[in-house]
Structure formats: C-alpha cells, structure tokens
C-alpha positions as CSV (number, residue, x, y, z in Angstrom):
1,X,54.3,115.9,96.6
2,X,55.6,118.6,98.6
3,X,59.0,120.1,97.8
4,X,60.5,119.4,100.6
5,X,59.3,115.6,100.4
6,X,60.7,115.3,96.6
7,X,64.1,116.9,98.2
8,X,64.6,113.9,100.9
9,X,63.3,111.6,97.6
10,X,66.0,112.8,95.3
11,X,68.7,112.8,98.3
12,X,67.9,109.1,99.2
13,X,67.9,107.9,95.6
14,X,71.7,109.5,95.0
15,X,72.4,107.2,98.3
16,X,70.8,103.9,96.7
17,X,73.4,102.5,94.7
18,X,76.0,103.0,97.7
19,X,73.2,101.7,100.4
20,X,72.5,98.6,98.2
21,X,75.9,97.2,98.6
22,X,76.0,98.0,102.3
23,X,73.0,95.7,102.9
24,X,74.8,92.6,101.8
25,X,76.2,92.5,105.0
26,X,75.7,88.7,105.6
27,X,77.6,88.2,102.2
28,X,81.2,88.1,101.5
29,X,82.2,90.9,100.3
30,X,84.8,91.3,96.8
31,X,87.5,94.2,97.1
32,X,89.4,94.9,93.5
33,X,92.8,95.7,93.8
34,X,94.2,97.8,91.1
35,X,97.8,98.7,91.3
36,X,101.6,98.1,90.1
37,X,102.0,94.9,91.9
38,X,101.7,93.4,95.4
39,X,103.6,96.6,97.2
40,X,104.2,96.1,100.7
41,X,101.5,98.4,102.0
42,X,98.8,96.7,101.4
43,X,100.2,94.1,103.9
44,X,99.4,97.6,106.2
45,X,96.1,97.9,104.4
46,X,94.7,94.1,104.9
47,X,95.8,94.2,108.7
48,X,93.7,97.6,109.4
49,X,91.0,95.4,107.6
50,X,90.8,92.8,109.8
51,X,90.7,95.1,112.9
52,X,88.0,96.5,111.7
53,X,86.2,93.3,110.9
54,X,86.5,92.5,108.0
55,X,88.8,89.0,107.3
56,X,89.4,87.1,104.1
57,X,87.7,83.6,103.8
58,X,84.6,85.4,106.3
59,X,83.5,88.0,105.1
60,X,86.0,89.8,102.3
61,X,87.9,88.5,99.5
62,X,90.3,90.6,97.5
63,X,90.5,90.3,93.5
64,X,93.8,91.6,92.5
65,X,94.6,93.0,89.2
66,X,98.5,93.9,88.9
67,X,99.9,96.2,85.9
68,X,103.8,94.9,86.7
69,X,104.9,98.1,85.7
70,X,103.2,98.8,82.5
71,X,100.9,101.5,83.2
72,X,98.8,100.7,79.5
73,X,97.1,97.9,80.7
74,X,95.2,99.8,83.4
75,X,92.0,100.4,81.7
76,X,91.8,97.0,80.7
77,X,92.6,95.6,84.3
78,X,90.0,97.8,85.5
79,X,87.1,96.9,82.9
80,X,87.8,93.4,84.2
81,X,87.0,94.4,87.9
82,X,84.0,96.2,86.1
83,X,82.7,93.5,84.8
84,X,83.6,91.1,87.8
85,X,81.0,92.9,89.6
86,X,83.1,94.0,92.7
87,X,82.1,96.2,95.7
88,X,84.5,98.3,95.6
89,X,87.8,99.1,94.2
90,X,90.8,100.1,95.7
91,X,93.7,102.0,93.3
92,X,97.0,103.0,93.5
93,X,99.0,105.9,91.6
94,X,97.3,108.1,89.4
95,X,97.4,106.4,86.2
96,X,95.6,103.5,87.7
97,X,93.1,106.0,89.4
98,X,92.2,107.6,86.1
99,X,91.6,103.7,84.1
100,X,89.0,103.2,88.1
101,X,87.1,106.1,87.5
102,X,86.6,106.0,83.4
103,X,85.6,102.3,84.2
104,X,82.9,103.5,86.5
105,X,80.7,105.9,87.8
106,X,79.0,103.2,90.2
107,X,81.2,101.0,91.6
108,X,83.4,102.3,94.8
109,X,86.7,103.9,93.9
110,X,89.2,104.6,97.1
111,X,92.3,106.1,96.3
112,X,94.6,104.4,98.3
113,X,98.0,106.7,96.7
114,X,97.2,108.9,94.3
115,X,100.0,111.1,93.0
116,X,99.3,114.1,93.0
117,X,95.8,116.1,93.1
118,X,97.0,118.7,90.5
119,X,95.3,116.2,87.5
120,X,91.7,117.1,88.6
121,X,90.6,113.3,89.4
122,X,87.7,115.1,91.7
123,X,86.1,118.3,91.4
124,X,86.5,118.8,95.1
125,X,88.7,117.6,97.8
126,X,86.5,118.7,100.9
127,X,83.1,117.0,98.8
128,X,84.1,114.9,95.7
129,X,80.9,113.7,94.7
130,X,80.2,111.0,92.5
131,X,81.6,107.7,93.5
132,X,85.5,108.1,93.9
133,X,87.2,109.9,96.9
134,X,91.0,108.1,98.7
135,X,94.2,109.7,99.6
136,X,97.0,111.5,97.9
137,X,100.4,110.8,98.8
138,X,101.6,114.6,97.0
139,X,104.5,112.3,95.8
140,X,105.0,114.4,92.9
141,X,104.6,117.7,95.0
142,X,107.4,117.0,96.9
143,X,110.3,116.4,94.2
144,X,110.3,120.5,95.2
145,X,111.7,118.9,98.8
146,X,114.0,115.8,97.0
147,X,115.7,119.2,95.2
148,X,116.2,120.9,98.6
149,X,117.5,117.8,100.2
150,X,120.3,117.3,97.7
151,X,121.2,120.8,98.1
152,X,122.3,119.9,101.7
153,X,123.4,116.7,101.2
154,X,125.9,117.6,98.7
155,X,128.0,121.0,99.2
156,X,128.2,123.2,96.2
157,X,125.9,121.1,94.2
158,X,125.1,122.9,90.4
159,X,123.7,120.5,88.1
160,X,121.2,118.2,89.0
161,X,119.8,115.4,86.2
162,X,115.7,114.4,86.4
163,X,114.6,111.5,85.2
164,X,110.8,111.2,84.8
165,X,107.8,109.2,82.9
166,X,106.9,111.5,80.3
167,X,103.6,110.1,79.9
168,X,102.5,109.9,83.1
169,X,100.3,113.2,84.5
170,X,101.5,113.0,87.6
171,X,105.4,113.1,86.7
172,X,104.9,116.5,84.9
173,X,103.3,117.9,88.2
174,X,107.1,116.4,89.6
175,X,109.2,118.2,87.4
176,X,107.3,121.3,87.5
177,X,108.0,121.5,91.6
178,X,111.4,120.3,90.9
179,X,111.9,123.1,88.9
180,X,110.8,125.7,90.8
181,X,112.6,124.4,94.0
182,X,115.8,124.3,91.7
183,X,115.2,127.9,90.6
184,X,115.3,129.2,94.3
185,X,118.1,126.7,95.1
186,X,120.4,128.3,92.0
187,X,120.9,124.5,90.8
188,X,120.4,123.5,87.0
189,X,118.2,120.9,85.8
190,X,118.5,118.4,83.2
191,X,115.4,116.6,82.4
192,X,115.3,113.0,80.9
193,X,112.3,111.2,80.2
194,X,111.2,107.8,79.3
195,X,107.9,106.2,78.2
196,X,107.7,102.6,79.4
197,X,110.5,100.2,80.9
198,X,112.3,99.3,77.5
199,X,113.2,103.5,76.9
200,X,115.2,103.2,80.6
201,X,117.5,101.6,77.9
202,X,118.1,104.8,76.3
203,X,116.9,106.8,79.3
204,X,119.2,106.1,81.5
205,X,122.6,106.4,79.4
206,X,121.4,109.3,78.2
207,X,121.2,110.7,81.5
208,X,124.8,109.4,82.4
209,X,126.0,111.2,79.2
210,X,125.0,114.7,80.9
211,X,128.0,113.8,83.8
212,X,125.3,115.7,86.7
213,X,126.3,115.6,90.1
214,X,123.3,114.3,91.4
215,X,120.1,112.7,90.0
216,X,116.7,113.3,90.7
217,X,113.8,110.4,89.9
218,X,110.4,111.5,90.0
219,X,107.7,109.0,91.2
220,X,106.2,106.7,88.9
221,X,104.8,103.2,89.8
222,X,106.3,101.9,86.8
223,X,109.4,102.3,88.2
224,X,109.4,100.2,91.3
225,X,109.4,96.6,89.1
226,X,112.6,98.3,87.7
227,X,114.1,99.9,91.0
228,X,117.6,97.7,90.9
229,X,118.2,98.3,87.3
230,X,117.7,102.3,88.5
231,X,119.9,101.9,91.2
232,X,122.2,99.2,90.0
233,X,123.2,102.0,87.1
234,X,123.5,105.0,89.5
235,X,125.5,102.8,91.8
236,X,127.9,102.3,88.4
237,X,127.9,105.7,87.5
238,X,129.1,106.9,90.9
239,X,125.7,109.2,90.8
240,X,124.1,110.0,94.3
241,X,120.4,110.1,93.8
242,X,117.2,110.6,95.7
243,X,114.3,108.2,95.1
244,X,110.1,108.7,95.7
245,X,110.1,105.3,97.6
246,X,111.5,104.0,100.1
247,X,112.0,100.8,98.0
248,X,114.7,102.5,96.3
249,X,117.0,103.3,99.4
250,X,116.4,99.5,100.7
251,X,117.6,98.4,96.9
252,X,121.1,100.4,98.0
253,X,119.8,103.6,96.9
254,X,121.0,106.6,98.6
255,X,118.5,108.5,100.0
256,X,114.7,108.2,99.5
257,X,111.9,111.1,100.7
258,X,108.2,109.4,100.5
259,X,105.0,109.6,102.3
260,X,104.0,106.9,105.0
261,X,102.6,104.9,102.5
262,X,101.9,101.9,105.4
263,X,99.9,104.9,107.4
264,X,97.9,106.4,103.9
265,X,97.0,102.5,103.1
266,X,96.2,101.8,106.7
267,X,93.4,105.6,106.6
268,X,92.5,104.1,103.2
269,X,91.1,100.1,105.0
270,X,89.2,102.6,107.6
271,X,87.3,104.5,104.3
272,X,86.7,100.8,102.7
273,X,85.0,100.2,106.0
274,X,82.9,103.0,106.0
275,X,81.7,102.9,102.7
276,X,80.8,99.0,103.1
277,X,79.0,99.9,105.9
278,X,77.0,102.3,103.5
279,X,78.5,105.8,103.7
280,X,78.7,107.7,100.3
281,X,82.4,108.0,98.7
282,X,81.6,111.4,97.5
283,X,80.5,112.3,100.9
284,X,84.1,111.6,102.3
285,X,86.9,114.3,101.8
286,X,90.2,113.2,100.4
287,X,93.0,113.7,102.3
288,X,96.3,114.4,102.1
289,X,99.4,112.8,104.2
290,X,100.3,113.6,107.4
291,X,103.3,111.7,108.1
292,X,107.0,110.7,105.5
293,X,109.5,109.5,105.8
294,X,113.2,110.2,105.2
295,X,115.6,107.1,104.2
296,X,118.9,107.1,103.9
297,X,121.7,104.1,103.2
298,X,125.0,104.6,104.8
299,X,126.5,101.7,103.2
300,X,125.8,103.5,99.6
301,X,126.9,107.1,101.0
302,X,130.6,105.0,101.7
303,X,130.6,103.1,98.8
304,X,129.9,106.8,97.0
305,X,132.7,108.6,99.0
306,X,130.0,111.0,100.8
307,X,129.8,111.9,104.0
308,X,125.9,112.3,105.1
309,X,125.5,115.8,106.6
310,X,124.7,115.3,109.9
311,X,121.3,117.6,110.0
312,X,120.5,115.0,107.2
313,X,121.2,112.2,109.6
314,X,118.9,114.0,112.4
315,X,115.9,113.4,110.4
316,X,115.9,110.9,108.9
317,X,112.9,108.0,110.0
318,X,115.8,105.0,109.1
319,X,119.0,104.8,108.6
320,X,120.5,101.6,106.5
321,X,123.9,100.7,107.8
C-alpha cells in the first residue's frame, strides 16, 4: 500500500466511530443531558433544535440526567448515559464536563457551559481532538469584572467577602481573577468557602461574621438549587452582592454579571447538529462567548438603601423594578 493510501486509511478510520452514528439518520436519535437541573437555557437549546430539524417524538429524544446541586453524583449520572448507549451527550459546568469525558472517549461530548478553560478539559481550543469540544461561558474568568463592578457600584468600597466552592476547579480559577482585580482595585478580600449545600450552613454565617461591605459569589452550579437561601441571607444581612447568574438577580439579588447563556446553548444545538450529521467533535474549535449580560434589581437596591450609579444603569441588559 502506498503511503499516501495508508494516510487517507488511518484519517477515515479516526472518522468511523463519529460517521457511524451519523448514518442512523432514519433513526431517532438519543441526546444525554448532563447538568444541575432543568436550567432555563436549554428551553433555548431545544428550540434551535427543532429549527434545525431535529424534534422530539420524530427524530430526537432527550435522556436527562440531573445532579440537583450535588456535583458528586456526576460520574455516576454519566456512566449511566454511558451505558444507555446515547449519541451524544450534552454537559453543563465543568464538574459535569470532567465525569462526560472520564466516562468516555467515544461517545459525543458538547460542552454546552463549561466554566472556565483554565482546567485543561482539551488540549486545544482551535483543534481539541478526541471526542469532546462545546463552549465556555469564562464564568469564572470574569469574577475579575464582578470585583470591578462593585467598585462602581458602591463608593469607597474596602472590603469585599467571596464565597466560593472549594472543591470545584473552576471556582479556584474565580477567586484567583477576583484577586487580582481586587489587587488593582485597592479592595481587600475575604474568602469563604464551602464544599456541598449542607457547609452554606456554616458558610454563610461565617461570611456575615467578617461585617464586608459587599459580597462576591463565584459561580458554581451547585449553587443555583440554593440561590434563595443565598440571597434570602444577603437580603437579611443588609449585604449588596453580585451573582454569576442571572437567576440570582431575578431571586431579589442585586446585581448579577453572566454570559448569554440562552445564546452559548442556542451555538451549542447548531454543534449537536453538525456532529449528528457526521462532523468530528475534535474537528470543531471551542468557543468562547460573545455576548453577557448585566442584571440589576432596583427593588433590592431600595430595599438596601443604594442608589444604582447611573453608568451602572446605562449598561445594564435588564433592569428589575
């Protein structure tokens, strides 16, 4: 066999396992779901779906696997998607991204939100290889921007309390940009971190005890099940914070700084397409957001005695009155 021959062999077989699935075209079609719970933008993510053809009870059906905030039970939840044989899996958050790609180096993995790039989940952005690729939402990354942001919202500002997930990979990326943000800014930081939902009952008194001015809560999945109890306590504790989700600020948070998470779910349903149509995950770049948004509840600012600045109020996407 020439060399050139055995080149275009070896480069068709690394296509097979991807090209197999693609030629069940006729079939319906199994999409896991592995994430925190059913988040709103996969409401985004199933609509960009169906314009693109693809429509439950035809040709798709979803298998969802939901951690409800307990980020432990992801390699399980994703051996059982394994072993159901799926197409393709869909993840959210890093955590849930790491359990995809131990489970499998086969099956599909699409990022639709993962954290932060900084853990090394793929070799390369522009080429990941291997079976995984998806979007990251840098919503660890930007805790640098959540520090500049109470900066302005709050004159004189010089203590600032962080609460964070201590064992999530992501979350360390957070403080780390939080950090050096607060350096630049002049503004002290006090981290506090938790492990799971039950610490939040030592977590977050603890964090009250330090009497900030401001809080700071880094992104973690596992907080969004528990995103009242977070606010309801900031709320009692007269503490202005800034939140990773936008879920937070429509809770009666303050002021929330996030990526378009409908718009990263929405480019994730057009890579689903494309790789059920055949194309090799590792052949498509992941991609970072483009778009975020800036939330911020007037009814909380009044309730707090703040006056929202109003260069603050010029930016910001919604405003919750």
């Amino acid at each position: 066999m020439r060399r050139r021959d055995l080149i275009a062999l070896l480069g068709a077989m690394t296509q097979w396992p991807f090209a197999a699935r693609a030629q069940k075209s006729d079939q319906v079609r199994q999409i896991g779901i592995l994430a925190e719970g059913p988040l709103k933008p996969f409401d985004a993510f199933r609509r960009r779906l169906s314009e693109l053809g693809w429509n439950e009870q035809q040709n798709l059906r979803f298998v969802y696997r939901w951690t409800e905030g307990d980020d432990t039970r992801n390699p399980a939840l994703a051996a059982e998607l394994v072993a159901l044989k799926v197409d393709l899996i869909v993840t959210w958050g890093t955590p849930s991204a790491f359990a995809a790609k131990k489970a499998t180096g086969t099956i599909p993995i699409v990022m639709g939100a993962i954290g932060t790039l900084d853990t090394g989940v793929v070799p390369n952005l522009a080429h990941p290889g291997g079976n995984i690729t998806g979007f990251s939402s840098q919503n660890f990354e930007i805790a640098g921007k959540h520090v500049e942001l109470l900066k302005d919202l709050i004159p004189g500002i010089g203590r600032v309390a962080v609460l964070s997930n201590s064992t999530n990979p992501g979350a360390v990326v957070g403080v780390r940009h939080a950090e050096t943000a607060a350096k630049t800014a002049g503004l002290i930081l006090d981290i506090v971190q938790y492990r799971d939902a039950a610490d939040l009952a030592i977590a977050l008194p603890a964090l009250g005890a330090l009497h900030p001015e401001a809080a700071l809560v880094i992104a973690d999945t596992l907080l969004l099940a528990q995103k009242r109890r977070v606010v309801e306590f900031m709320m009692g504790n007269r503490l202005p914070a800034i939140y990773a989700y936008q879920e937070f600020a429509e809770a009666g948070g303050l002021i929330s700084y996030s990526p378009d998470f409908d718009d990263l779910l929405r480019q994730a349903a057009g890579y689903v397409d494309k790789i059920l149509r055949g194309t090799n995950p590792g052949d498509l770049p992941v991609q970072q957001p483009v778009k975020f948004k800036l939330v911020v509840n007037l009814k909380t600012a009044e309730a707090l005695g703040l006056t929202i600045p109003p260069l603050i109020l010029a930016q910001a996407d919604e405003v919750i009155e």
